[in-house]
C-alpha positions, 0 to 999 in steps of 0.5 A: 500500500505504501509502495503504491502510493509513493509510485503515485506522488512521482512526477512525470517526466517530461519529453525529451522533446520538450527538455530540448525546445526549453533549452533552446529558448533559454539559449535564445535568450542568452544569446540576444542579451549577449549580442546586444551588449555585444552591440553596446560595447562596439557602439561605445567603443566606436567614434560613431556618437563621438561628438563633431563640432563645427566653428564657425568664426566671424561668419566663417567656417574654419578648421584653424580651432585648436585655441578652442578646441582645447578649451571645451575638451573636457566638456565633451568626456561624457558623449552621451551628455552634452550640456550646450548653455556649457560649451556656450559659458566655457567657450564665452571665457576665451579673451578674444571671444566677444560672444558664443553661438551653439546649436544641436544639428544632430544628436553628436553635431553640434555647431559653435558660432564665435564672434571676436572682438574688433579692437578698437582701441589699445588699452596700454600694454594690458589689453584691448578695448573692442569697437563695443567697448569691451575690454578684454585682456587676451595675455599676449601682445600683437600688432596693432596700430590702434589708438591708445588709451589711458584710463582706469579699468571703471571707466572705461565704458564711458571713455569709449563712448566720448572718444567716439564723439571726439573722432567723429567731430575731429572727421579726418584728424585722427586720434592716437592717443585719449588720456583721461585722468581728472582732464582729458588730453587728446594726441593727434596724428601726426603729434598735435595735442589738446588739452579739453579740460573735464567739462564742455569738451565738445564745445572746446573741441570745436572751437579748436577745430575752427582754430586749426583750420585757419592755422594748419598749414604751419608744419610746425603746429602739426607735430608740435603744437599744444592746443590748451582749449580750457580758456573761456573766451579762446585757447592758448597755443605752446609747443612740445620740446623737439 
């Protein structure tokens, strides 16, 4: 009686058959979840989603981006994750960049728009002031023939907002050199000074003009003359040592 009724609680067993279709999913399975990290690891390892970045400089395409290529490098560790208001901030820190552009063309192309400063204006040996009137300090020195300015760093906005007034009422007379401290000073090409004052400067600097038109033709006054304009009724003219 027992023997029988531990024959009955056995299980049956199943058809070989069926042990093989079971194993064979279970291979399918693994074999899908293998190729597709297998898919994974080719696709991360590839350069397919490596991020490609287009500049544009001044309205220009160019290729000649090393100084900003290697600026953004660490941003771009992480392909998957690319902050765009990032590479805008971090590209906006380069001195000669006046202002970033960047868009998404593609999920890994991405295009950077890049306006420079135009100098405008020489700010001693230390930088530049742009024709916005932004000084930027690029830590290296080029040529340029631009005029120079002498003023402190906290006033420069309205310096170059005068001394644009100033050359556009001098016309073809040229400004070398604005020297603000508690008085203005202009030099003009080739080496004529005048001297403004703090207040009234652009009715001084017409009156100069009116005086130097009747007295340009002396050479002497052109590279030497010194145009004192802070007298009330008139000027008064000195030379600089030869």
């Amino acid at each position: 009686m027992a023997k029988e009724r531990l024959n009955r609680l056995k299980e049956p067993r199943k058809p070989f058959k069926l042990v093989l279709l079971e194993l064979l999913k279970k291979l399918t399975y693994l074999f899908i979840l293998l190729l597709f990290a297998g898919l994974i690891y080719v696709i991360d390892s590839s350069d397919l989603f490596e991020p490609k970045i287009s500049w544009e400089v001044d309205g220009n395409l160019t290729t000649e981006t090393a100084q900003y290529d290697r600026l953004i490098k660490p941003l771009l560790s992480n392909k998957y994750l690319i902050d765009l208001s990032q590479l805008k901030e971090r590209v906006e820190q380069y001195p000669w960049v006046a202002k970033a552009e960047v868009s998404r063309l593609f999920w890994n192309k991405i295009r950077i728009a890049v306006v420079r400063h135009d100098i405008a204006m020489r700010w001693g040996s230390e930088g530049y002031i742009s024709n916005q009137g932004v000084l930027f300090k690029p830590n290296l020195s080029i040529d340029s023939d631009a005029p120079i300015a002498i003023v402190s760093e906290d006033q420069i906005e309205q310096f170059y907002v005068d001394y644009i007034n100033y050359q556009s009422i001098l016309g073809p007379l040229t400004i070398n050199q604005f020297e603000r401290s508690h008085i203005d000073q202009l030099t003009l090409e080739p080496n004529l000074k005048v001297i403004l004052g703090y207040q009234q400067q652009g009715e001084r600097l017409q009156v100069f003009l009116k005086a130097y038109d009747q007295l340009k033709g002396s050479s002497k006054i052109r590279k030497r003359g010194i145009f004192d304009m802070r007298y009330p009724k008139g000027f008064a003219l000195s030379y600089s040592p030869q």
